[in-house]
MDAnalysis code that builds the backbone (N, CA, C; Angstrom):
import MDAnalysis as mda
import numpy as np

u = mda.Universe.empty(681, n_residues=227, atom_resindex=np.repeat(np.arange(227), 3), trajectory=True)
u.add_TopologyAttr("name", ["N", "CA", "C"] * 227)
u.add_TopologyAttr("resid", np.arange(1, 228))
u.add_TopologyAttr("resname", ["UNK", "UNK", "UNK", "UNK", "UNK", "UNK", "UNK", "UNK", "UNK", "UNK", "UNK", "UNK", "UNK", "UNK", "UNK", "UNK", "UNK", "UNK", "UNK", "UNK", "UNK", "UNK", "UNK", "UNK", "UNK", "UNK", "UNK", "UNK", "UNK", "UNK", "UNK", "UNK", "UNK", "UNK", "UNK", "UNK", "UNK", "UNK", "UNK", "UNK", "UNK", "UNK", "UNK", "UNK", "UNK", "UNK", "UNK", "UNK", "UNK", "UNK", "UNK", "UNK", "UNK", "UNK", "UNK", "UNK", "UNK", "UNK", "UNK", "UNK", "UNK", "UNK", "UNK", "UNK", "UNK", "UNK", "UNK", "UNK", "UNK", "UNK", "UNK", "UNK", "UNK", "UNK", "UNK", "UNK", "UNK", "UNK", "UNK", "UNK", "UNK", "UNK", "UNK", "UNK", "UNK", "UNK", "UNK", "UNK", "UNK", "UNK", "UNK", "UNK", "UNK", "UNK", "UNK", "UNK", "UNK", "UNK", "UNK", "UNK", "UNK", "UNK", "UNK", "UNK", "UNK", "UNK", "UNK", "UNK", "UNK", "UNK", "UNK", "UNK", "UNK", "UNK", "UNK", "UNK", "UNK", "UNK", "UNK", "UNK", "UNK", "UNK", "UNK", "UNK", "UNK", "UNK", "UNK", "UNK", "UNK", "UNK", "UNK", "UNK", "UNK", "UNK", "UNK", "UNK", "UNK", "UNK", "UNK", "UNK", "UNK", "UNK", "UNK", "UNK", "UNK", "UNK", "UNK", "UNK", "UNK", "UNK", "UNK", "UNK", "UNK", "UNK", "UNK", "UNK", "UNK", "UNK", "UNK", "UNK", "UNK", "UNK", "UNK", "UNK", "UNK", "UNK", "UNK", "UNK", "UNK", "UNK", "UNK", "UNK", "UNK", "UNK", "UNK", "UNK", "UNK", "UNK", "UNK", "UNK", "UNK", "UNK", "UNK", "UNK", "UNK", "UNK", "UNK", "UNK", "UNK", "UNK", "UNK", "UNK", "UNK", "UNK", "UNK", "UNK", "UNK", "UNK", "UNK", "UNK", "UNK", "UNK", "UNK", "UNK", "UNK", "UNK", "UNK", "UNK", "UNK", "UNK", "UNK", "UNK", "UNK", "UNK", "UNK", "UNK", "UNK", "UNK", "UNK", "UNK", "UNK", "UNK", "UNK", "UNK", "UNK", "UNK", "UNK"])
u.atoms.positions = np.array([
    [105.192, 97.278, 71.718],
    [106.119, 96.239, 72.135],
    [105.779, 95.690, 73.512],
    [104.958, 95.956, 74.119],
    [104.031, 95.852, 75.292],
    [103.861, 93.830, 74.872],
    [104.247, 93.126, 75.836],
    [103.952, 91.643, 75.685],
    [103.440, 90.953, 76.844],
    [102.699, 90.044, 76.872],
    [102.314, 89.467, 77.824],
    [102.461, 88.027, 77.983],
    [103.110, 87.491, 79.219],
    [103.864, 85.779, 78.885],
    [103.490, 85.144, 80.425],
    [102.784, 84.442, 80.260],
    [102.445, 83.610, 81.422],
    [103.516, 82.186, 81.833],
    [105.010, 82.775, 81.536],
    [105.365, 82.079, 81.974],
    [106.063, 81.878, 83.460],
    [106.945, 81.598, 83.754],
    [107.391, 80.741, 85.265],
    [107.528, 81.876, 85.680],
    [108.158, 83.317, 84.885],
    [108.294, 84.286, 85.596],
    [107.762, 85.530, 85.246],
    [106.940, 85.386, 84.149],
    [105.662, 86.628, 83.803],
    [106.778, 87.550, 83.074],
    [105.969, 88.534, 82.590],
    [106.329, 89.425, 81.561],
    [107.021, 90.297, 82.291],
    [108.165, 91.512, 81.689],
    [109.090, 92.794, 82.700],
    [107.922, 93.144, 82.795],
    [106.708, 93.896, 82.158],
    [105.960, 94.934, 82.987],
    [105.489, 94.371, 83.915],
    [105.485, 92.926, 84.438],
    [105.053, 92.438, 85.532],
    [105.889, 92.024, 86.866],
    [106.979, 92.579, 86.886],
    [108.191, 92.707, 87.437],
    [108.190, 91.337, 87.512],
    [108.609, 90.143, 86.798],
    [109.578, 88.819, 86.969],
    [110.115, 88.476, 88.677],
    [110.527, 87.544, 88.406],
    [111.298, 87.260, 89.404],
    [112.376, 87.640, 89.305],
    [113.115, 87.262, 87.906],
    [114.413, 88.087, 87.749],
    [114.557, 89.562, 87.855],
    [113.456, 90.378, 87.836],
    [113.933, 91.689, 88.216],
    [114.168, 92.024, 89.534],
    [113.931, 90.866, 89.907],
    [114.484, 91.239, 91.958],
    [115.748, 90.479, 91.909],
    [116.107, 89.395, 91.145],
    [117.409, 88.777, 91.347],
    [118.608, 89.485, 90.779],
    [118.560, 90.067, 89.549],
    [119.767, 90.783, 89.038],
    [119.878, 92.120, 89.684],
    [119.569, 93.027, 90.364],
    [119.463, 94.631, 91.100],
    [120.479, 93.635, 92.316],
    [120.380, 92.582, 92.462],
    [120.940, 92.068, 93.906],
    [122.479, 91.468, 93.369],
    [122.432, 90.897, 92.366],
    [123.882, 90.428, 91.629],
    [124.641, 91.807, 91.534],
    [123.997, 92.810, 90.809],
    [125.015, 93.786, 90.788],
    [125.027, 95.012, 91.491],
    [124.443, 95.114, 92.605],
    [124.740, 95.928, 94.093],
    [125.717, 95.166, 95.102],
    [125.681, 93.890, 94.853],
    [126.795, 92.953, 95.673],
    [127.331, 92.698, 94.827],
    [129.007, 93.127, 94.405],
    [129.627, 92.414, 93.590],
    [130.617, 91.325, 94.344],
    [130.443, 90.869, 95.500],
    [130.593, 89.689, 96.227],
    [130.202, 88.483, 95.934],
    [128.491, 88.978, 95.399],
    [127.304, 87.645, 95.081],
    [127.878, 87.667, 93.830],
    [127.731, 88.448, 92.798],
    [127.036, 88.808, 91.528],
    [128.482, 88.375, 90.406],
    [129.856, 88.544, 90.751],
    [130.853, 88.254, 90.218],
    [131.099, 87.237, 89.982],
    [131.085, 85.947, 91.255],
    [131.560, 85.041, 90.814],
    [130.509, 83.988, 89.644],
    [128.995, 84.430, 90.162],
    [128.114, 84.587, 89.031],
    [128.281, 84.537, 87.661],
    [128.712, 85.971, 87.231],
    [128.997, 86.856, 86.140],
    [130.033, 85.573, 85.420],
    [131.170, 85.281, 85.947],
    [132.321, 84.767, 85.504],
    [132.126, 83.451, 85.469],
    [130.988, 82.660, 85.986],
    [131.153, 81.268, 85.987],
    [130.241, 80.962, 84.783],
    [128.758, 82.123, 84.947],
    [127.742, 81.802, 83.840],
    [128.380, 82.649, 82.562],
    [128.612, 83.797, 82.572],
    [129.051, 84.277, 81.112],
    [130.570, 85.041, 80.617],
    [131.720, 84.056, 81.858],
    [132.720, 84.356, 81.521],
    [133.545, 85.781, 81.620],
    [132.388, 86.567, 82.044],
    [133.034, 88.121, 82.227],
    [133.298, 88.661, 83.672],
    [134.084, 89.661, 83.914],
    [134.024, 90.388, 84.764],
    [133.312, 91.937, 85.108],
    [132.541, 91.743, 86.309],
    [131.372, 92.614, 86.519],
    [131.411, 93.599, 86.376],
    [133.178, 94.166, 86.779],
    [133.590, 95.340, 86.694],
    [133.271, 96.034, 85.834],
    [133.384, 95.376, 84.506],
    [133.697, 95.777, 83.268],
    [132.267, 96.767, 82.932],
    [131.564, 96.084, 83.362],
    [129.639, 96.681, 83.715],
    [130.451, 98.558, 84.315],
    [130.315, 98.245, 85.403],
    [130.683, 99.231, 86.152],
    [131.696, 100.690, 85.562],
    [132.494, 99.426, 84.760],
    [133.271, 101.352, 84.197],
    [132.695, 101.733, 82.799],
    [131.969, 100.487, 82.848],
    [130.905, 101.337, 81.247],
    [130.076, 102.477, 81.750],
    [129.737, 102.408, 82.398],
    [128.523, 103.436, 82.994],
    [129.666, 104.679, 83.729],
    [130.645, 104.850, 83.798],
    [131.328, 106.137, 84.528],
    [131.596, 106.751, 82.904],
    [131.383, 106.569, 81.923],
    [130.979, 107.931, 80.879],
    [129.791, 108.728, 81.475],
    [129.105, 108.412, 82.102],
    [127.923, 109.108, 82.565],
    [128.590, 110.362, 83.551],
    [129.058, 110.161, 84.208],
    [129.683, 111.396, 84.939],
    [130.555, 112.037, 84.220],
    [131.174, 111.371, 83.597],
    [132.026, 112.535, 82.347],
    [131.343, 113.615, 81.835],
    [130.182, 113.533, 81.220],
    [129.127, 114.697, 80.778],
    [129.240, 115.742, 81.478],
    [129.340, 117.110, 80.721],
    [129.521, 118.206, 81.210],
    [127.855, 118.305, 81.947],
    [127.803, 119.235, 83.173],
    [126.448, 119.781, 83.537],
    [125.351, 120.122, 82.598],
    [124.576, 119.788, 83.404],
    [123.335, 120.127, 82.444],
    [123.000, 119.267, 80.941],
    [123.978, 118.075, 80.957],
    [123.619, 117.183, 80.129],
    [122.674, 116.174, 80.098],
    [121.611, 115.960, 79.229],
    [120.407, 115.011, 79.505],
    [120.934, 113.657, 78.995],
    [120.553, 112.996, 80.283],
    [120.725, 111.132, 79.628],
    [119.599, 110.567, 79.964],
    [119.335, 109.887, 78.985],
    [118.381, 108.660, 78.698],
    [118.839, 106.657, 79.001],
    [118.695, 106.457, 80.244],
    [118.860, 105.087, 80.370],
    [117.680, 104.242, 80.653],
    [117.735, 103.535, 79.530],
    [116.545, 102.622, 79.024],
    [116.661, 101.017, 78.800],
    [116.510, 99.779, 79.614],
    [115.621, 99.866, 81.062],
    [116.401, 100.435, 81.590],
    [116.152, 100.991, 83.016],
    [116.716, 101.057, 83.922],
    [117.088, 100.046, 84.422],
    [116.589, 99.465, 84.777],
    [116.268, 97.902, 85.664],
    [116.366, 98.084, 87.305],
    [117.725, 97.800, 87.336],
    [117.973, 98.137, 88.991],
    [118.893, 99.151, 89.259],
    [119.002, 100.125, 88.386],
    [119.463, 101.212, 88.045],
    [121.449, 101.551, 88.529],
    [121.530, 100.545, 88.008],
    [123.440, 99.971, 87.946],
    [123.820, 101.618, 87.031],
    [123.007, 101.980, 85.877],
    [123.571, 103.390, 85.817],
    [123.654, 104.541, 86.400],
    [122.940, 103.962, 87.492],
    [123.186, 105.644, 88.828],
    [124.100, 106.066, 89.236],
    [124.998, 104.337, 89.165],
    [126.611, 105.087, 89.770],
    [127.236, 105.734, 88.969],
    [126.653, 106.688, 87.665],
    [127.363, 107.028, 87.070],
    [127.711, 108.538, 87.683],
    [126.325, 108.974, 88.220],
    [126.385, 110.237, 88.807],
    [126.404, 110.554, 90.397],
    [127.100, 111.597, 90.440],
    [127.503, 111.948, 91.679],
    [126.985, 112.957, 92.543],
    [126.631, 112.802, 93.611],
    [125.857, 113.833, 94.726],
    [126.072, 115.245, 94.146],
    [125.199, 115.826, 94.310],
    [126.039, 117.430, 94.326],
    [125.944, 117.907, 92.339],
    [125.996, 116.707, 91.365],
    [126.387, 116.584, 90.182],
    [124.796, 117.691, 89.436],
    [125.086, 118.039, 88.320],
    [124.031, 118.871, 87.637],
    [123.275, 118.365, 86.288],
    [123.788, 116.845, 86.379],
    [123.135, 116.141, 84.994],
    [121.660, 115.693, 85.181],
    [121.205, 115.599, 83.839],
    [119.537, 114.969, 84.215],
    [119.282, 114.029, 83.727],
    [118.987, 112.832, 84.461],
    [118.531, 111.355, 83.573],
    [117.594, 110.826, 83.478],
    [117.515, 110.550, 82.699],
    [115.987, 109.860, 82.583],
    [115.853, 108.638, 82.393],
    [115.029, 107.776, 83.903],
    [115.535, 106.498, 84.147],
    [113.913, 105.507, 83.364],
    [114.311, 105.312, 82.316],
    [112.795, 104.486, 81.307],
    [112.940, 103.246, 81.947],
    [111.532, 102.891, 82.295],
    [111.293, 101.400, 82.017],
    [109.969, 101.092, 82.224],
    [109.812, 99.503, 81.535],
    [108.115, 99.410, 80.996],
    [107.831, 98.954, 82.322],
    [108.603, 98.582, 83.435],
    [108.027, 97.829, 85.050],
    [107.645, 99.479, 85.658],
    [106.847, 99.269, 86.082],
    [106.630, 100.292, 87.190],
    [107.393, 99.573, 88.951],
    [107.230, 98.778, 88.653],
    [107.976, 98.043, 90.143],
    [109.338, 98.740, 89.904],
    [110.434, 98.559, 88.727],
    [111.312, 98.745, 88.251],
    [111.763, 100.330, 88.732],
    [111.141, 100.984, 88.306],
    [110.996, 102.890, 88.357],
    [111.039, 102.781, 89.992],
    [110.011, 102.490, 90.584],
    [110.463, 102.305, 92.017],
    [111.637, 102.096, 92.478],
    [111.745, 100.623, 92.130],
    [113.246, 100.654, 92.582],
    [114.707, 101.989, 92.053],
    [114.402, 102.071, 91.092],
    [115.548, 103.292, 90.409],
    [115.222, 104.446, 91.590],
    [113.948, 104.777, 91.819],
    [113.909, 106.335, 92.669],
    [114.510, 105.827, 94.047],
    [114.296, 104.817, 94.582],
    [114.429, 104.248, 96.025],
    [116.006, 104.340, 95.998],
    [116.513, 103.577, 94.824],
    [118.334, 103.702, 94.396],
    [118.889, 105.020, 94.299],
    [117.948, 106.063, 93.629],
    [118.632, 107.303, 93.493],
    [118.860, 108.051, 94.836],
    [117.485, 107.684, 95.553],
    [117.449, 108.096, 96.829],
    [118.579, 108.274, 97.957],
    [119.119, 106.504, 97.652],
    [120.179, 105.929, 98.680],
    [121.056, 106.451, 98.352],
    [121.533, 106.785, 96.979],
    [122.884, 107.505, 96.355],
    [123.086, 108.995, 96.663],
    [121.688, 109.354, 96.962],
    [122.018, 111.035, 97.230],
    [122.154, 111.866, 95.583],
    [121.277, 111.180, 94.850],
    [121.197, 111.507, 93.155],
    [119.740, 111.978, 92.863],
    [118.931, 111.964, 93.868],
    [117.490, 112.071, 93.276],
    [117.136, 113.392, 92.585],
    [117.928, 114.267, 92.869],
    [117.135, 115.493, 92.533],
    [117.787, 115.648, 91.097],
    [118.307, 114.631, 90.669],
    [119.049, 114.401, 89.082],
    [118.650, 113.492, 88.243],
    [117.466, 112.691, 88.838],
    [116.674, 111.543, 88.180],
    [115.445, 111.866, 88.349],
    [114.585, 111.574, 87.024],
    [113.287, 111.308, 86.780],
    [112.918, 110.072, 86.104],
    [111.534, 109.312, 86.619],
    [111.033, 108.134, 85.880],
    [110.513, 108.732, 85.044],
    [110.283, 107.374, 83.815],
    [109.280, 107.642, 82.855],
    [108.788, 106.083, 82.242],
    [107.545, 106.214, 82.920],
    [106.751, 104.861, 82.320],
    [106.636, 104.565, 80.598],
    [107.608, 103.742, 80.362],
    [108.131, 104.307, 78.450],
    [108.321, 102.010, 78.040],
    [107.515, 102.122, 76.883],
    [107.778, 101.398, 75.802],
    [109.309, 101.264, 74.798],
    [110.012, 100.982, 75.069],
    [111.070, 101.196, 74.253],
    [111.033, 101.450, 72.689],
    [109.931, 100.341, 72.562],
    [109.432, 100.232, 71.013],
    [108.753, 101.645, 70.888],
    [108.137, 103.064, 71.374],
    [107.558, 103.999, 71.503],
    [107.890, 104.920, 72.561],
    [108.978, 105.682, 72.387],
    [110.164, 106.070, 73.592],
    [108.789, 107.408, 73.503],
    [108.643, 107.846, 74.302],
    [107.580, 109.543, 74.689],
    [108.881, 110.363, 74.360],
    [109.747, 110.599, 73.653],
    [110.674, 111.718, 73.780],
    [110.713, 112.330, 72.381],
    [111.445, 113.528, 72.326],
    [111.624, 114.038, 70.774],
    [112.710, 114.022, 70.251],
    [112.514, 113.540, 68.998],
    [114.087, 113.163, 68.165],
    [115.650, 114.709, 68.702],
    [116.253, 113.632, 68.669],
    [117.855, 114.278, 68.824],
    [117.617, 115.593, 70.354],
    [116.606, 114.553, 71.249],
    [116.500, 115.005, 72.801],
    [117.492, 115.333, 74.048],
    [118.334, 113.926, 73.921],
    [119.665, 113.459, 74.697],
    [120.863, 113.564, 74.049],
    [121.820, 113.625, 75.193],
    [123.232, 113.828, 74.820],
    [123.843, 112.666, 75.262],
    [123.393, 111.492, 75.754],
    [124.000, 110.048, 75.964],
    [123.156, 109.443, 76.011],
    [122.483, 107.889, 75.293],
    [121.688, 107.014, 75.401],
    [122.389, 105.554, 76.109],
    [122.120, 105.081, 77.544],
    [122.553, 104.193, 77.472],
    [121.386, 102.827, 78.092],
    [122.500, 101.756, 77.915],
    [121.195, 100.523, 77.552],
    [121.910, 99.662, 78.231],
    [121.958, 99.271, 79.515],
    [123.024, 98.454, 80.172],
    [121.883, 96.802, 80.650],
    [122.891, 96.245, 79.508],
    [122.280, 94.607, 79.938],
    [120.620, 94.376, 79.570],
    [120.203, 95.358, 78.524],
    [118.713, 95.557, 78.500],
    [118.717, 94.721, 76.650],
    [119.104, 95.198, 76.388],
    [118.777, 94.958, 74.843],
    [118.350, 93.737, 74.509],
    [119.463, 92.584, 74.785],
    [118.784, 91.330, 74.653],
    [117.042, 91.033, 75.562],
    [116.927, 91.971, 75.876],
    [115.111, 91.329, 76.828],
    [114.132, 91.981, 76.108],
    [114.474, 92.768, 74.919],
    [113.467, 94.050, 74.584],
    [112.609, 92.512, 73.256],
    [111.262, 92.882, 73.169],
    [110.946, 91.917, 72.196],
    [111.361, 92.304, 70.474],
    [111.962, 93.295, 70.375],
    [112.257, 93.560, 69.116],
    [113.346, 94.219, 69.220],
    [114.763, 93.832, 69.414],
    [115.723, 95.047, 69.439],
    [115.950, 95.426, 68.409],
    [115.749, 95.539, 67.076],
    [115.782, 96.637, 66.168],
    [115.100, 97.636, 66.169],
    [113.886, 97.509, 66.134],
    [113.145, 98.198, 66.660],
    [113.530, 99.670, 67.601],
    [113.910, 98.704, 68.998],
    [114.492, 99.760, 70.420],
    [115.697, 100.293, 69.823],
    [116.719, 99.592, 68.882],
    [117.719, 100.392, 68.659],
    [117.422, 101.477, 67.862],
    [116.871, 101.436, 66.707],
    [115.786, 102.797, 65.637],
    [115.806, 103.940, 66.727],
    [114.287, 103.801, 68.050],
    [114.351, 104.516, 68.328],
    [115.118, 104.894, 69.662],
    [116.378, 104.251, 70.470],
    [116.984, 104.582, 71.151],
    [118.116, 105.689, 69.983],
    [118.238, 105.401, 69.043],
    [118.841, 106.469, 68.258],
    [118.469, 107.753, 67.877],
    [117.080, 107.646, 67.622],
    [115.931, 108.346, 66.864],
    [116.037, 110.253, 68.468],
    [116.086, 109.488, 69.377],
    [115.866, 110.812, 70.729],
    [117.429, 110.965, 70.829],
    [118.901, 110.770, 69.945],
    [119.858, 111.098, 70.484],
    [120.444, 112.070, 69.839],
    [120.701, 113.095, 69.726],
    [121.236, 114.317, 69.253],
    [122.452, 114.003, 68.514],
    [122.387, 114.422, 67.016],
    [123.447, 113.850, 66.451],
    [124.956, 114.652, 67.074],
    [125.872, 113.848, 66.949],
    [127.270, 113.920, 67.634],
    [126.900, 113.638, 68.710],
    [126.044, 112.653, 69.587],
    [126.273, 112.136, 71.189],
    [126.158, 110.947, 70.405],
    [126.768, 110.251, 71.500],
    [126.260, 108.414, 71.600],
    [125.666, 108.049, 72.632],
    [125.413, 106.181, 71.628],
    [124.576, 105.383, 72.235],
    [125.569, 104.122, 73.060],
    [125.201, 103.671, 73.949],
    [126.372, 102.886, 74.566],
    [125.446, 101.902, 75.619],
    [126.255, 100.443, 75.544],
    [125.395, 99.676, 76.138],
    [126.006, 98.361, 76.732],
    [125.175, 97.573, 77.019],
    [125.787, 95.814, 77.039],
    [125.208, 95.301, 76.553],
    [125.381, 93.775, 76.625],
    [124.121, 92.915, 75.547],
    [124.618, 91.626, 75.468],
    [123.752, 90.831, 75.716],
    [123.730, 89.275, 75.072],
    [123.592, 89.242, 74.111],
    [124.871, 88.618, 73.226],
    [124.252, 88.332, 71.642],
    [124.335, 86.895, 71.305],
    [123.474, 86.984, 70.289],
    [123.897, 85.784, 70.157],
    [124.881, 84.927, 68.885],
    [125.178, 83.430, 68.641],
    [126.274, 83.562, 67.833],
    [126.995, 81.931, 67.960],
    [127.826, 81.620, 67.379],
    [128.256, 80.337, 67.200],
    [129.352, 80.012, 68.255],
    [129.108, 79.246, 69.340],
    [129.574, 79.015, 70.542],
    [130.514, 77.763, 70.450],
    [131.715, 77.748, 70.822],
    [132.361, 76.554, 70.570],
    [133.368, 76.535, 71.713],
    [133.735, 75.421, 71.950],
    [134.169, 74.543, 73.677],
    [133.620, 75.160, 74.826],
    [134.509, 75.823, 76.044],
    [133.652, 76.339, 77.111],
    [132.564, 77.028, 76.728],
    [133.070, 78.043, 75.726],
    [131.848, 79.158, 75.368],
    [130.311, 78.539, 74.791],
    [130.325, 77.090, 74.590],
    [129.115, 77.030, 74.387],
    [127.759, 77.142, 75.747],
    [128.581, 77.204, 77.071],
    [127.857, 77.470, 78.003],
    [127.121, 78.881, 77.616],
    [127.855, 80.313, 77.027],
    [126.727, 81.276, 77.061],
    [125.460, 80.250, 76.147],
    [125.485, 79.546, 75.142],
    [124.316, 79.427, 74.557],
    [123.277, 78.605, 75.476],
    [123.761, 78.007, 76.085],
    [122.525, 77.028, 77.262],
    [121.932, 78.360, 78.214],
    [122.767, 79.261, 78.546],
    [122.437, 80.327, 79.383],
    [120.959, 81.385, 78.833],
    [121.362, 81.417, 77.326],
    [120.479, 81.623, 76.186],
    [119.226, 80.641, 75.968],
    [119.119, 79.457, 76.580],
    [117.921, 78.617, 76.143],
    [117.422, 78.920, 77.205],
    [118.072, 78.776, 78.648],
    [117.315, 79.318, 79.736],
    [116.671, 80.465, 79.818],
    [117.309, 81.644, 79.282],
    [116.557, 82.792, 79.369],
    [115.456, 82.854, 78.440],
    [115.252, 82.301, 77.669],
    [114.386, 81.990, 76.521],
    [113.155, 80.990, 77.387],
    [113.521, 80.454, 77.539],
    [112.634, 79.134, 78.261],
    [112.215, 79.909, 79.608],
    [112.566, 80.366, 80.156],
    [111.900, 81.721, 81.455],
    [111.566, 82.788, 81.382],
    [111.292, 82.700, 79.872],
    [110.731, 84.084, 79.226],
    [111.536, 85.541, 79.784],
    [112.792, 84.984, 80.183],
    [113.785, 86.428, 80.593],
    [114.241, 87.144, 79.798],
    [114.666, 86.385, 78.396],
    [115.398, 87.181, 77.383],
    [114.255, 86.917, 76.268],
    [114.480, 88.033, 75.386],
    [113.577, 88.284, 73.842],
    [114.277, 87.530, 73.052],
    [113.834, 87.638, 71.446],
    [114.246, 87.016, 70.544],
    [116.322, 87.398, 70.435],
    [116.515, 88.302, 71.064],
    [117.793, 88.784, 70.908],
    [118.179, 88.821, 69.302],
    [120.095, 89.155, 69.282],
    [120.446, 89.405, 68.197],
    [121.792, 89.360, 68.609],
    [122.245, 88.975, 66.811],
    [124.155, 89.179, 66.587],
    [124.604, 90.317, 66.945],
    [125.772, 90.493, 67.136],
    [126.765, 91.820, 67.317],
    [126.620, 92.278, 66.165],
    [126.947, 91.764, 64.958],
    [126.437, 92.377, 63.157],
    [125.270, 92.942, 63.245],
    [124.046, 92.380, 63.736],
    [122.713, 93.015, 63.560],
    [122.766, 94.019, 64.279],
    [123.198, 93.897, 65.481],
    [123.311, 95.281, 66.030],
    [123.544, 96.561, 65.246],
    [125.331, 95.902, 65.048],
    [126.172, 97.417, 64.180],
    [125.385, 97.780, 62.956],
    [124.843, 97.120, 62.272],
    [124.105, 96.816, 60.925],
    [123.167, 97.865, 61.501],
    [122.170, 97.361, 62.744],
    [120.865, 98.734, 62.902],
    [121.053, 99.753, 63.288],
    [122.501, 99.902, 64.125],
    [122.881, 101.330, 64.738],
    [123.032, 102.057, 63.013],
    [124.118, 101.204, 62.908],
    [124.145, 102.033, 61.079],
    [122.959, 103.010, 60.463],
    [122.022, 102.124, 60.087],
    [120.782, 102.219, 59.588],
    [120.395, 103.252, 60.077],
    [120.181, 102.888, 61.455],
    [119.354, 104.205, 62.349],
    [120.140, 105.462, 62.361],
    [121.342, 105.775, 61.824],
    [122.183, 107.221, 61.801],
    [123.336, 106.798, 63.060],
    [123.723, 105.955, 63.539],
    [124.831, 105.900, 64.214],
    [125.485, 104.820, 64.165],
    [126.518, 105.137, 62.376],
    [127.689, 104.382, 61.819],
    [128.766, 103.941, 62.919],
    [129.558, 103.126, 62.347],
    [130.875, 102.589, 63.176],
    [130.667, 102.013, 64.303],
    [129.992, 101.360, 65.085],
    [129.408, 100.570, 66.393],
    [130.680, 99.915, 66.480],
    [131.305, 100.330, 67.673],
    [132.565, 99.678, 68.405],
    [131.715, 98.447, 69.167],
    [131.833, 97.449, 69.350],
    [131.704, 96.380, 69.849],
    [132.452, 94.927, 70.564],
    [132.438, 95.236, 71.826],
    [133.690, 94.336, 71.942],
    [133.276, 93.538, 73.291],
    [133.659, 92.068, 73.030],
    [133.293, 91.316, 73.495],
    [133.685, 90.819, 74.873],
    [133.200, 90.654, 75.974],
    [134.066, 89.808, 77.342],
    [133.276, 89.006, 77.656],
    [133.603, 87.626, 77.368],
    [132.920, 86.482, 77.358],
    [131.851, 86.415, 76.644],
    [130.648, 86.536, 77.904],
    [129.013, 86.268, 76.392],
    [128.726, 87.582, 76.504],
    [128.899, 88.982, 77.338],
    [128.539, 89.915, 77.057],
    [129.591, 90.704, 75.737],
    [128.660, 91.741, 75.376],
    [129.140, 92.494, 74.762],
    [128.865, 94.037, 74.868],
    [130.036, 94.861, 74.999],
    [129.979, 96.222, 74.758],
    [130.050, 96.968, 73.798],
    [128.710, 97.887, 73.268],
    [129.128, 98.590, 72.443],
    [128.701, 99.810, 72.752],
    [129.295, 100.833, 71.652],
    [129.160, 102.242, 71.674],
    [129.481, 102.538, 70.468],
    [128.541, 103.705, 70.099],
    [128.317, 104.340, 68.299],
    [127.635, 105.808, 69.207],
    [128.489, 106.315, 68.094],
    [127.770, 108.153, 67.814],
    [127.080, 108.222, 66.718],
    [125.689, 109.103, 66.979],
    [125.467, 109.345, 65.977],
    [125.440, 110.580, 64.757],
    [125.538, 110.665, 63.673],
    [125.736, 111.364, 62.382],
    [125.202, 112.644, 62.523],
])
């Protein structure tokens, strides 16, 4: 799943431009909110208490967050805390930034990189006890694919939990997420993406039935356990 795009802002393994602009939207939720709410109608927060299941995990629980990006799931864990995560992504610029973030948080000795393909995760089936995927899915070039095997390393009875641009039939204000969608397309930021159905449809498939999915503005949250 490795791609290469010579466009305005180059491929993630080539760290984009956008991978320096979004780590900055959502470390300032000053900048990044009124952002969030003007381009896709949501509130940032909502980001933010998705990722505090991560500290819920009893000690010694392994998580898998895949991209990382600018590693918005760090705040899940806390100084002092005994969980282990594993922060994937195909940028190596990216992994940098996550260790430099874990650093500042006082989390490092609870995070490890791993230079990882989504489409070809290096891990072994039913590995992790939480998979999460924050704001990544829509950029992956095949998210069925990443969903297969973001399922494939999760230990049945944990879940998978995430955000996501989907896409879908936009009507009055809301047709702004879809222009937001040609742009990311046209700046080679976002992948072919997918419906909220295709989603639940591949979590299904892949062994993790019932995909709760719920919408705030153009993002969407979901979460499925798997079988």
């Amino acid at each position: 799943m490795r791609i290469r795009r010579n466009g305005i802002v180059g491929a993630w393994s080539e760290d984009p431009l956008w991978a320096k602009v979004y780590p900055l939207l959502v470390e300032h939720p000053a900048l990044g909110a009124p952002l969030w709410r003007l381009g896709l109608g949501t509130d940032i927060t909502r980001l933010y208490a998705a990722v505090r299941e991560i500290g819920e995990l009893p000690d010694g629980a392994r998580v898998l967050d895949v991209p990382v990006g600018g590693g918005v799931a760090l705040r899940g864990l806390r100084p002092g805390g005994r969980l282990r995560l594993v922060a994937a992504d195909i940028s190596p610029r990216m992994l940098e930034r996550a260790r430099a973030a874990a650093r500042d948080r006082g989390v490092a000795d609870q995070v490890t990189t791993s230079l990882a393909d989504v489409g070809r995760l290096p891990f072994a089936d039913d590995s992790f006890d939480l998979v999460v995927s924050f704001t990544g899915l829509h950029v992956f070039p095949d998210p069925h694919r990443a969903i297969t095997e973001m399922v494939r390393v999760l230990r049945p009875g944990a879940a998978i939990t995430g955000s996501a641009l989907f896409t879908g039939s936009f009507r009055g204000l809301e047709r702004r997420y879809g222009l937001v969608h040609a742009a990311g397309r046209l700046s080679q930021v976002l992948g072919p993406m997918c419906t909220a159905a295709e989603a639940r449809r591949w979590l299904a498939e892949a062994g993790a039935p019932g995909a709760r999915i719920e919408m705030s503005g153009g993002i969407g949250y979901f979460r499925a356990v798997k079988d």
